[in-house]
C-alpha positions as CSV (number, residue, x, y, z in Angstrom):
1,X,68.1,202.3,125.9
2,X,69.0,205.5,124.4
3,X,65.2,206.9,124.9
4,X,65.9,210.3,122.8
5,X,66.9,208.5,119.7
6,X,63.7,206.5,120.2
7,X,62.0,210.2,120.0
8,X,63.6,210.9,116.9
9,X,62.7,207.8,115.3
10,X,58.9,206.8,116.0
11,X,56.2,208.5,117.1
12,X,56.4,206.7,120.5
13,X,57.6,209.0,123.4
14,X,59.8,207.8,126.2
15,X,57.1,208.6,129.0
16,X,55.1,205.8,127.2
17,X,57.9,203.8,126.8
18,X,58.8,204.0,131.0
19,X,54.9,203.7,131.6
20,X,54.7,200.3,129.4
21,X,57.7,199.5,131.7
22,X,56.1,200.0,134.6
23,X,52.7,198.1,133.5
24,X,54.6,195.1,132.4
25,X,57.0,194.5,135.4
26,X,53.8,194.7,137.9
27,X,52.0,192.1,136.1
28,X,55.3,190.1,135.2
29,X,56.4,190.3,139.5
30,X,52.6,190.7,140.6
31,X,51.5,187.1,139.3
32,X,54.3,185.4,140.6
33,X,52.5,184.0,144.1
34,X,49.4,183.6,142.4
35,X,49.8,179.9,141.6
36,X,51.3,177.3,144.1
37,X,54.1,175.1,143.3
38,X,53.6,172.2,141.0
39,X,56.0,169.2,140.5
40,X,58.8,168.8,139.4
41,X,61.4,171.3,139.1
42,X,59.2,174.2,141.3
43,X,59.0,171.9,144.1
44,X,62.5,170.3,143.8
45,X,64.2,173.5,143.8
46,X,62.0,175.5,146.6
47,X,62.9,172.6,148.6
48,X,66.3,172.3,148.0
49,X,66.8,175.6,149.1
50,X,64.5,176.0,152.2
51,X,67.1,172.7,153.6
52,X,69.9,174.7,152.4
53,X,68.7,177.4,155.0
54,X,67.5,175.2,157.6
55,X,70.7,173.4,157.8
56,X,73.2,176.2,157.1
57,X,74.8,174.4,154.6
58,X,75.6,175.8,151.2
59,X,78.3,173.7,150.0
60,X,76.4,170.4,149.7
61,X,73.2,170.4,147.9
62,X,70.6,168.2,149.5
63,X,66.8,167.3,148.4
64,X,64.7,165.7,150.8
65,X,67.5,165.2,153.1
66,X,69.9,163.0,150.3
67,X,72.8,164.1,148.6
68,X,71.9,165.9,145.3
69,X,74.6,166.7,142.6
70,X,72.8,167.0,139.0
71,X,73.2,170.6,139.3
72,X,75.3,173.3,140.8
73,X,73.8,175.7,143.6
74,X,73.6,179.1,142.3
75,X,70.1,179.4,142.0
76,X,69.9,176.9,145.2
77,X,71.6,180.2,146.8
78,X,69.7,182.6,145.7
79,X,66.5,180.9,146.7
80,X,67.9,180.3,149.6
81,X,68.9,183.9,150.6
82,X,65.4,184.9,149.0
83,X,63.4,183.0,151.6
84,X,66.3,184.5,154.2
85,X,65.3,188.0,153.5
86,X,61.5,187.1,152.5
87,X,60.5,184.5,154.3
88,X,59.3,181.0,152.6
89,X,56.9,180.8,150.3
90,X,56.3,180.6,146.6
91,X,56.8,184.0,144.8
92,X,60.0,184.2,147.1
93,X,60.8,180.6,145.6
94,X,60.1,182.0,141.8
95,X,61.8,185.4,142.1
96,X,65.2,184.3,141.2
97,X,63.6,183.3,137.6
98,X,61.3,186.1,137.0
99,X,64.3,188.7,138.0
100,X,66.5,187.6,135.7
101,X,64.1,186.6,133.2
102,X,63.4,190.5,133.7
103,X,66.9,191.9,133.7
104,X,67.4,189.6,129.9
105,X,64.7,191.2,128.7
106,X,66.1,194.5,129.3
107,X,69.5,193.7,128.4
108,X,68.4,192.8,125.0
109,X,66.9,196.2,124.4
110,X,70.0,197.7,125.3
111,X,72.1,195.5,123.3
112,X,70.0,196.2,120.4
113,X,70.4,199.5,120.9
114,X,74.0,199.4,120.6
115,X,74.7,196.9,118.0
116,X,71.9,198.2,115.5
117,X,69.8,200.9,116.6
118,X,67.5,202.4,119.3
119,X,64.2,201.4,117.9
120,X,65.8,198.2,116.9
121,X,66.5,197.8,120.7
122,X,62.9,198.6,121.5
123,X,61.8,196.1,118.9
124,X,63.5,193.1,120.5
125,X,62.5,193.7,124.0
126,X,58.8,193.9,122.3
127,X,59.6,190.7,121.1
128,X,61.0,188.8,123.7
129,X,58.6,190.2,126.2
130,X,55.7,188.7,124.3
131,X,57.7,185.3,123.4
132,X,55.2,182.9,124.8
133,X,58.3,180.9,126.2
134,X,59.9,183.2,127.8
135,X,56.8,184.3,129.2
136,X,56.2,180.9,131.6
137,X,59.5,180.3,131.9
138,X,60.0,183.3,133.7
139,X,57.1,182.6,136.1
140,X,58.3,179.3,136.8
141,X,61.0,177.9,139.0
142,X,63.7,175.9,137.2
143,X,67.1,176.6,135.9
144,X,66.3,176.9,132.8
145,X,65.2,180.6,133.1
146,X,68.6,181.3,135.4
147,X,71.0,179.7,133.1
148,X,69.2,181.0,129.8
149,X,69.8,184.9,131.4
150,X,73.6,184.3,132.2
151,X,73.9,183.0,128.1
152,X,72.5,185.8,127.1
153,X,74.0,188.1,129.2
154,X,77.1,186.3,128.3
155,X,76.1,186.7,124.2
156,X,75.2,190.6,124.9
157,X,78.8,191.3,126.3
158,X,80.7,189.5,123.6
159,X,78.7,191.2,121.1
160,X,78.9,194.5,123.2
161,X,82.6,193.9,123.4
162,X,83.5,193.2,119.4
163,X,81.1,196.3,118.2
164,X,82.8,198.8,120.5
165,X,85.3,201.0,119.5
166,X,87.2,201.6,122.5
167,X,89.6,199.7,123.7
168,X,89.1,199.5,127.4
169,X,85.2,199.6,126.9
170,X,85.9,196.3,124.4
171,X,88.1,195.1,127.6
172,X,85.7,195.2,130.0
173,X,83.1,193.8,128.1
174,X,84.8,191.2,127.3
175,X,85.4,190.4,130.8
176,X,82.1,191.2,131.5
177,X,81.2,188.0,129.2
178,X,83.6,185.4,130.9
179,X,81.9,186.3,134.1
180,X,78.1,186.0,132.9
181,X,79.6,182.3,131.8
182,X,80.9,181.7,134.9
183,X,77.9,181.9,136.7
184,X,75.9,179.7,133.9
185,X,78.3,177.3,135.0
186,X,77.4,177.5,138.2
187,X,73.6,177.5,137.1
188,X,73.6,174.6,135.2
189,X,77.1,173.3,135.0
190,X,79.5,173.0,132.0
191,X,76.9,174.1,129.8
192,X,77.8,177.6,130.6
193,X,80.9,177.7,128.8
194,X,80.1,174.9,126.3
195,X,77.4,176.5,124.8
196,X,79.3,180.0,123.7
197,X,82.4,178.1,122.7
198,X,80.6,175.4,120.3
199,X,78.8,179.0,118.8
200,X,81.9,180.3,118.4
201,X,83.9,178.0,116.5
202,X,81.0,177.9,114.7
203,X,80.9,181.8,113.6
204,X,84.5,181.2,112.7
205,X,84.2,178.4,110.2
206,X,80.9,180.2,108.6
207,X,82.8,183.9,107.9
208,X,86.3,182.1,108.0
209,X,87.5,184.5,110.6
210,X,90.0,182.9,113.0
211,X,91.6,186.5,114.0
212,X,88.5,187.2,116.3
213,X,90.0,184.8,118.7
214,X,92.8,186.8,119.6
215,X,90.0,189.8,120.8
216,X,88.4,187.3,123.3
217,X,90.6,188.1,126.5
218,X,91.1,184.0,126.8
219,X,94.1,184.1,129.4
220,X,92.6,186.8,131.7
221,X,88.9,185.5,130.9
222,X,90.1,182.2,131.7
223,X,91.4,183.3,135.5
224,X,88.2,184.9,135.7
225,X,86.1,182.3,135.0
226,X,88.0,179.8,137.2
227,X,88.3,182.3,139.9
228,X,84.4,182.4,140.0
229,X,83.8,178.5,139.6
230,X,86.5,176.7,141.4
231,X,85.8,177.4,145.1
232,X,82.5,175.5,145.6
233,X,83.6,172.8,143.2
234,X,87.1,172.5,145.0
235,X,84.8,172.8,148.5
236,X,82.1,170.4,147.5
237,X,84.8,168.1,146.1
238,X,86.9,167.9,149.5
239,X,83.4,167.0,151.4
240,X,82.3,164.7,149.2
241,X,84.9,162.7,147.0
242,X,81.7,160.6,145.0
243,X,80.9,164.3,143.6
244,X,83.5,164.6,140.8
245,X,82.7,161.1,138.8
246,X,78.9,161.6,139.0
247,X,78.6,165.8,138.1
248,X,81.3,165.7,135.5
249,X,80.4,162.0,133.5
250,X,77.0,161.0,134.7
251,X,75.3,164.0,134.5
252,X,77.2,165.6,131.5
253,X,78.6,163.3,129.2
254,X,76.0,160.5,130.2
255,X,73.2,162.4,129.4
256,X,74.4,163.9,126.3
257,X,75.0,160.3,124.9
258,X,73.0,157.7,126.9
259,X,69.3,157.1,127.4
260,X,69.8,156.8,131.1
261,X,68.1,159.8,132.4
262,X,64.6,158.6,130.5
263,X,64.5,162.0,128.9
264,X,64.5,161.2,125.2
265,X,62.6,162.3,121.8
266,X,63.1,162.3,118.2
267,X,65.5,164.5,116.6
268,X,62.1,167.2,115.8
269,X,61.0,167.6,119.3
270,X,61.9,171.2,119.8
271,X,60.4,172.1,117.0
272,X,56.5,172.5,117.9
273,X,58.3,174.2,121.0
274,X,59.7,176.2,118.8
275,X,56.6,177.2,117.1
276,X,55.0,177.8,120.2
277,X,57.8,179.5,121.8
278,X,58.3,182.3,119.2
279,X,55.0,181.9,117.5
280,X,54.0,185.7,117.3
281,X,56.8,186.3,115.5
282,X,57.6,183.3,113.9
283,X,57.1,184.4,110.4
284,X,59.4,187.1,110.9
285,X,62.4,184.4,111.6
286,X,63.2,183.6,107.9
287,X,63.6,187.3,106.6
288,X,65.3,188.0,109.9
289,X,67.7,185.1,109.6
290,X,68.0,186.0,105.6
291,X,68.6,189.8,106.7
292,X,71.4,188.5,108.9
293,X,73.2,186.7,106.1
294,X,73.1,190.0,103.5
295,X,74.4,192.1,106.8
296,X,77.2,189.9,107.4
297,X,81.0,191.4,107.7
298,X,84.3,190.1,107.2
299,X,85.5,192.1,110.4
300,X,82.6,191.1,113.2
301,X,78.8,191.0,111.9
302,X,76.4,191.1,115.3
303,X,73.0,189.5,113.3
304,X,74.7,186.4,111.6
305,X,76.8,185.6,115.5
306,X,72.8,185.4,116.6
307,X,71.8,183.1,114.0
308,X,75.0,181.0,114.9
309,X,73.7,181.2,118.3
310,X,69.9,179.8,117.2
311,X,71.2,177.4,115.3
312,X,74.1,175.8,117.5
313,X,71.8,175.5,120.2
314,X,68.4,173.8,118.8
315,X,71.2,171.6,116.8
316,X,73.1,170.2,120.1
317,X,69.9,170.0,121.8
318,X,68.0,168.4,118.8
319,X,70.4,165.3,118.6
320,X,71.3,165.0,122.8
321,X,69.7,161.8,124.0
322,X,68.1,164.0,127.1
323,X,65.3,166.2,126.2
324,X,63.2,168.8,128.0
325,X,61.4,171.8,127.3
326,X,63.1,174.3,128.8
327,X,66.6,173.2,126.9
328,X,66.0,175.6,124.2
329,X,65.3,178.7,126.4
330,X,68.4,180.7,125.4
331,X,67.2,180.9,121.5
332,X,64.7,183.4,122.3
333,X,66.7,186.3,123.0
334,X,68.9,186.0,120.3
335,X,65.9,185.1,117.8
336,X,64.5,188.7,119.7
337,X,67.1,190.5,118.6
338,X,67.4,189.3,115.3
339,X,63.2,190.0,114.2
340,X,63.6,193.2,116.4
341,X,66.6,194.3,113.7
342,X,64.0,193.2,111.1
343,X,60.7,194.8,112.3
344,X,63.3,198.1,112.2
345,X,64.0,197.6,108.6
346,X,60.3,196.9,107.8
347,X,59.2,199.9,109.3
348,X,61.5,201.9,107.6
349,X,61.2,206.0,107.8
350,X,57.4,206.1,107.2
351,X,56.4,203.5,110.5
352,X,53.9,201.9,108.6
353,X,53.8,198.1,108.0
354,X,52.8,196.5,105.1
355,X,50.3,194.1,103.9
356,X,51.8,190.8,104.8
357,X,52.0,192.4,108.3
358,X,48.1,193.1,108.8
359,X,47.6,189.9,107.6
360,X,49.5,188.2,109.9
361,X,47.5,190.6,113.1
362,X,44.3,189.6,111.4
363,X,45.3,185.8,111.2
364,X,46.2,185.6,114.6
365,X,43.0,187.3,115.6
366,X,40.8,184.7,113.5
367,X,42.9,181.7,115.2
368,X,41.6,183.2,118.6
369,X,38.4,183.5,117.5
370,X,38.5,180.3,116.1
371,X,39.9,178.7,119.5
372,X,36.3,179.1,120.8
373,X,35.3,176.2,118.7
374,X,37.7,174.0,120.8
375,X,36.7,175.0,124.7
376,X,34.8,171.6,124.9
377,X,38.1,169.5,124.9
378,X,39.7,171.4,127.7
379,X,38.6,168.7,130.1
380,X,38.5,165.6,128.0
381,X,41.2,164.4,129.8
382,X,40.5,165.4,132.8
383,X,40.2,162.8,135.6
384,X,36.3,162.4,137.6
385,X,38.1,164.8,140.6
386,X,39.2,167.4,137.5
387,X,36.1,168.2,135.7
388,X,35.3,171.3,137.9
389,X,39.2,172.6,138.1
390,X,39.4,172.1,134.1
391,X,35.3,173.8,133.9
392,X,36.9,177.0,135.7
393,X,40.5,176.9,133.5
394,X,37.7,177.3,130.3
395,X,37.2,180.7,131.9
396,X,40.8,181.8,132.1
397,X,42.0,180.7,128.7
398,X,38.6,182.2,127.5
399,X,39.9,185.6,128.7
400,X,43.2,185.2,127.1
401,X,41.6,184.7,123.9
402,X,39.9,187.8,124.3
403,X,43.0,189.4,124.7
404,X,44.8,187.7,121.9
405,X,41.7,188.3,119.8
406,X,41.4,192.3,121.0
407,X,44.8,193.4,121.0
408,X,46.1,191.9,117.3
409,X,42.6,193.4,115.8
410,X,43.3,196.3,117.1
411,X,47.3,196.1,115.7
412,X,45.6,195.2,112.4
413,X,43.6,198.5,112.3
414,X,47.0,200.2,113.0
415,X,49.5,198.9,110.6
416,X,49.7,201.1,108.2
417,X,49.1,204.6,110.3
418,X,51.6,203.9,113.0
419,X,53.1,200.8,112.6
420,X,55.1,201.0,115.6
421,X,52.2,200.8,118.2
422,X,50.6,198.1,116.1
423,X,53.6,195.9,117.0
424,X,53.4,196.8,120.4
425,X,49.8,196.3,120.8
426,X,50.2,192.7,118.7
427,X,52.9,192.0,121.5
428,X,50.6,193.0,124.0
429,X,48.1,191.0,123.0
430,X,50.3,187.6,123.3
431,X,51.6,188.5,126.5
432,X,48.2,189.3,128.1
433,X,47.2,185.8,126.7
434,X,50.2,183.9,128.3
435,X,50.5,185.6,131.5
436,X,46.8,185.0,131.3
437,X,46.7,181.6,130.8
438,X,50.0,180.9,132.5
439,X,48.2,182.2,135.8
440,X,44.8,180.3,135.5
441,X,46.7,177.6,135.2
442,X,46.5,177.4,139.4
443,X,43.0,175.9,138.9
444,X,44.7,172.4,137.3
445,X,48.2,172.8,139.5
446,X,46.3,173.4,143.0
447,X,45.4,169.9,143.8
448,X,48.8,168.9,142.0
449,X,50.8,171.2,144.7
450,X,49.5,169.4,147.6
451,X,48.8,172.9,149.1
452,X,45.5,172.1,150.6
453,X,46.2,168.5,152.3
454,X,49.8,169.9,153.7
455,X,47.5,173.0,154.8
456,X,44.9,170.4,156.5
457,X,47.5,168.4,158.5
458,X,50.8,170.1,158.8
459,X,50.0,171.4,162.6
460,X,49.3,168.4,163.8
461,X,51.9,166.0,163.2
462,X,55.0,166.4,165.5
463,X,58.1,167.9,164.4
464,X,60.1,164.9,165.5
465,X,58.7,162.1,164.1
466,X,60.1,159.8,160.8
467,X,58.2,160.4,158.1
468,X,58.4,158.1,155.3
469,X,57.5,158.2,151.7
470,X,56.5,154.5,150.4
471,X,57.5,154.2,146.6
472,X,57.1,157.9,146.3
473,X,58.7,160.7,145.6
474,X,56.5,163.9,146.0
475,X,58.1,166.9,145.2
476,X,56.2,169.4,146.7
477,X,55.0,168.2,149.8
478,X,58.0,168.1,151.7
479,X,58.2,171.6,151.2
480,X,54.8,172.5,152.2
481,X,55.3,170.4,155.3
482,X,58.8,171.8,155.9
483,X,60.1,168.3,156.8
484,X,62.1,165.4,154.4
485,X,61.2,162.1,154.2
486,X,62.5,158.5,154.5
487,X,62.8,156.7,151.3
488,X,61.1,153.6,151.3
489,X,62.0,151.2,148.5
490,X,61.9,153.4,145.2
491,X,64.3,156.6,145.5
492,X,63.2,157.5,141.7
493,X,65.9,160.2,141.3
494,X,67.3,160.2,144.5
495,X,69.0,156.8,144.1
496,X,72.5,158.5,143.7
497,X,71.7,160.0,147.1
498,X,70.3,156.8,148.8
499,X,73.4,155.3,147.7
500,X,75.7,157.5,149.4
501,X,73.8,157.2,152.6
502,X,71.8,153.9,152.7
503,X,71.6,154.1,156.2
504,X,69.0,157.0,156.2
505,X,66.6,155.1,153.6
506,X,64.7,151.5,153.2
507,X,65.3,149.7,150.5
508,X,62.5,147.1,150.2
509,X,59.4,147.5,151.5
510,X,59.5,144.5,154.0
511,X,62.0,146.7,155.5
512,X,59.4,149.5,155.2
513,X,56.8,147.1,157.1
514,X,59.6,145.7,159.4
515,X,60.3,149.5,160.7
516,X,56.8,151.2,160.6
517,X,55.5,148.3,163.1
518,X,58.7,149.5,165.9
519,X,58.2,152.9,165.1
520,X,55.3,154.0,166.7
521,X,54.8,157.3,165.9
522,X,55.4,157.5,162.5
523,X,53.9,159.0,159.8
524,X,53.9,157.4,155.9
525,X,53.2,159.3,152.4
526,X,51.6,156.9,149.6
527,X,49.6,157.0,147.0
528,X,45.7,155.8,147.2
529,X,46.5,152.6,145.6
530,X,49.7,152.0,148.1
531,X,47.4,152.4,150.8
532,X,44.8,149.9,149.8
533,X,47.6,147.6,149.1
534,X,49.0,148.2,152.3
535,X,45.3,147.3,154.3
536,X,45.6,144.5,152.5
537,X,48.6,143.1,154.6
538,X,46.7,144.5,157.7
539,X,49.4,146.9,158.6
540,X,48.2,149.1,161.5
541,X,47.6,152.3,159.8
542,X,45.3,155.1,160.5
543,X,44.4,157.5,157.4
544,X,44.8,161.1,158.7
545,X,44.1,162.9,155.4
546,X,44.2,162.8,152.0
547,X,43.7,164.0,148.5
548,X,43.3,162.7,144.9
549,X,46.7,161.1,144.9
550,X,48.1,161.1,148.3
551,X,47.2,159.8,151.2
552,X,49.2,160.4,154.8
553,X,48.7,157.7,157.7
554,X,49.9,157.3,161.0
555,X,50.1,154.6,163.5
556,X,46.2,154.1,164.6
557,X,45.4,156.0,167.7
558,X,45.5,153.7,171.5
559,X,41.3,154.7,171.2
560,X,41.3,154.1,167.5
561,X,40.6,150.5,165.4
562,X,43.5,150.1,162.9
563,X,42.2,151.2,159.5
């Protein structure tokens, strides 16, 4: 970000701006090993890539021992060479997401500040740094976060590429952009490139322009993107011939069409997430949107290729058969940029902000205050073993009010004497509160993790013993035990994987039974209700520990009566 123009512009000096820098990145990187890891995807992952380290494989994804293709590796990788540098553990398992979620954030200031204008730039960092969305999803380990920065950083170069008025610069950017797809590719898969081509050819038919084609380096953007992708899928392919069928039509055009992967929801179910996901700024989205249509060129126009980009994407993920929360990530950035090109108009010369504006601070302050009345259904849900974990999460999301409540009061007072901090104090506000609450959330996710039964009997069960999970797939404990486990009867989404190597798993139960009474020194996962069935067959087992919804056994002891 050009920090002198910002000088010239606003009242707000670049020492402040590096200091708000600083403040933000150690609480966006200092809360990161605050909470343990919760099913599914933070466990999944973390484990996927402490057995890519342990067995020295990185061509072949494997999770809990089996086979796993839904997803290519590069975050797998970088995990994985995290916890090689770092050690194991959970904020090395989370720093892949919260780095890049870091770096997008960033990169949209600067873009901003090339395609519109310095404080514009500012003004879409502030944004996206206080999305509520991007928030957790940058403190949380899935691919969503990964792929999401790679879009972006893919949507940045294109745009940095067709706004520039040198050639090579143009060139390079360009480039720049077929690599960033490249590796969402390799983040998530076809996606990667999917994604900016259906946005596209949808910019085209909107402004009619077909000649912006010719600008988009295809044939040498094409070897470049092939050049990155093609070795592990070529490599992965060689070792295992079931890999091509299953990536490319099971997990791509099957999900996209079928039902199969139990991830469905009606056609409005990103919606509340959008709500929730932009919700500081959410009233700014029409006028930004409307802005973006009176701005548009004939020749290249940066704010309506962002609204392509919003609208492409919650579209194709709106009608897709598979649905999850994290699908709509890449919006936010774009939808950043967009209100940050808006909050730039509003201010005008004279940084103040007008009356719709401290209403909006003051509404969001009364809807803290009025979140008060609703403490007492917190824990409504909560199961007999919950009620003290929820009682102390009142506490947490009690102090994020506070800051909500504090910080957009406070923008209030300031909207019409310096407009510009009042927006930055609004977005401080919402991030305090999500970071806030985000982090609290350990006191609900602890007993979740497993943390504290793996803690109680990971040192004394042998390192060479079969372990076996009975109709169970936990996702975090064999990660916090360091060890997989034996599928016994229901491989839930391992079955692809237990499938390919039904040698290494049990496929009924009475197989289960049939092993566990010749193999002596086993161990066995279940949950509470497994077990009890399981004493009802009077199956030697000995409980060695458990928790609200596990419990691990062992053959009974020589001394020992059979439990």
């Amino acid at each position: 970000m050009q920090l002198g123009q910002i000088r010239q512009s606003s009242p707000l000096d670049p020492s402040k701006i590096l200091l708000l820098l600083i403040i933000y990145a150690l609480l966006w990187f200092g809360t990161l090993n605050y909470r343990h890891l919760i099913p599914s995807d933070e466990g999944r992952y973390a484990e996927m890539a402490r057995e890519m380290l342990v067995t020295g494989d990185w061509v072949t994804p494997r999770y809990n021992g089996y086979k796993y293709f839904e997803k290519p590796p590069l975050q797998v990788w970088a995990n994985a060479a995290t916890f090689q540098v770092f050690g194991i553990g959970e904020w090395q398992a989370r720093l892949w997401t919260a780095l890049t979620g870091f770096l997008t954030i960033l990169a949209t200031a600067y873009t901003g500040t090339r395609i519109y204008s310095a404080r514009a730039g500012w003004l879409a960092a502030v944004v996206l740094a206080s999305s509520p969305m991007w928030v957790i999803s940058g403190h949380f380990n899935s691919l969503d976060m990964g792929l999401s920065a790679f879009l972006v950083a893919a949507l940045c170069s294109l745009l940095l590429a067709q706004t520039s008025h040198n050639k090579a610069s143009s060139r390079n950017w360009m480039w720049s952009c077929w690599v960033f797809m490249a590796l969402a590719t390799l983040s998530k898969g076809l996606i990667g490139a999917a994604i900016p081509a259906m946005v596209f050819i949808a910019y085209s038919i909107s402004v009619w322009d077909w000649k912006i084609w010719t600008r988009l380096r295809l044939f040498s953007g094409t070897i470049i993107y092939l050049l990155i992708t093609s070795p592990w899928f070529v490599m992965v392919a060689q070792r295992n011939p079931e890999f091509l069928e299953f990536f490319f039509i099971h997990e791509h055009f099957q999900r996209f069409t079928q039902d199969a992967h139990s991830r469905t929801g009606p056609i409005s179910y990103f919606v509340p997430l959008l709500l929730i996901g932009a919700l500081p700024w959410i009233l700014q989205i029409p006028g930004a949107i409307t802005q973006a249509w009176q701005e548009r060129r004939r020749e290249f126009s940066s704010g309506w290729l962002l609204v392509c980009w919003f609208a492409i994407i919650f579209a194709f993920f709106s009608v897709s058969h598979s649905k999850l929360p994290g699908y709509i990530i890449p919006i936010f950035p774009a939808l950043a940029l967009l209100i940050g090109n808006r909050l730039d108009h509003l201010l005008g010369s004279t940084n103040s902000m007008a009356l719709p504006w401290k209403l909006q601070t003051l509404g969001f302050a009364l809807l803290g205050i009025f979140g008060f009345f609703f403490l007492d259904a917190i824990g409504k849900q909560a199961r007999p073993d919950e009620i003290e974990a929820y009682a102390q999460y009142t506490y947490w999301v009690i102090a994020a009010l506070i800051a909500l409540i504090s910080f957009s009061a406070f923008a209030a007072l300031q909207s019409k004497r310096n407009g510009l901090q009042s927006i930055v104090s609004f977005a401080s506000g919402f991030f305090l509160c999500a970071i806030i609450a985000g982090t609290g959330h350990e006191t609900l996710g602890r007993a979740v993790s497993g943390i504290d039964l793996a803690n109680r009997v990971k040192a004394s069960i042998p390192g060479n013993v079969n372990f076996y999970s009975v109709r169970l797939l936990d996702h975090t404990m064999p990660f916090y035990l360091g060890r997989t486990m034996i599928m016994v009867e229901d491989p839930d989404e391992l079955l692809f994987g237990v499938n390919q190597q039904p040698e290494i798993w049990l496929p009924t139960l009475d197989a289960f039974i049939a092993r566990w009474k010749e193999d002596q020194t086993a161990y066995a996962i279940m949950v509470p209700e497994q077990y009890v069935a399981l004493q009802g067959t009077n199956l030697p087992m000995q409980e060695v520990d458990r928790d609200s919804r596990r419990v691990i056994v062992k053959h009974p002891d020589n001394a020992n009566t059979t439990q």
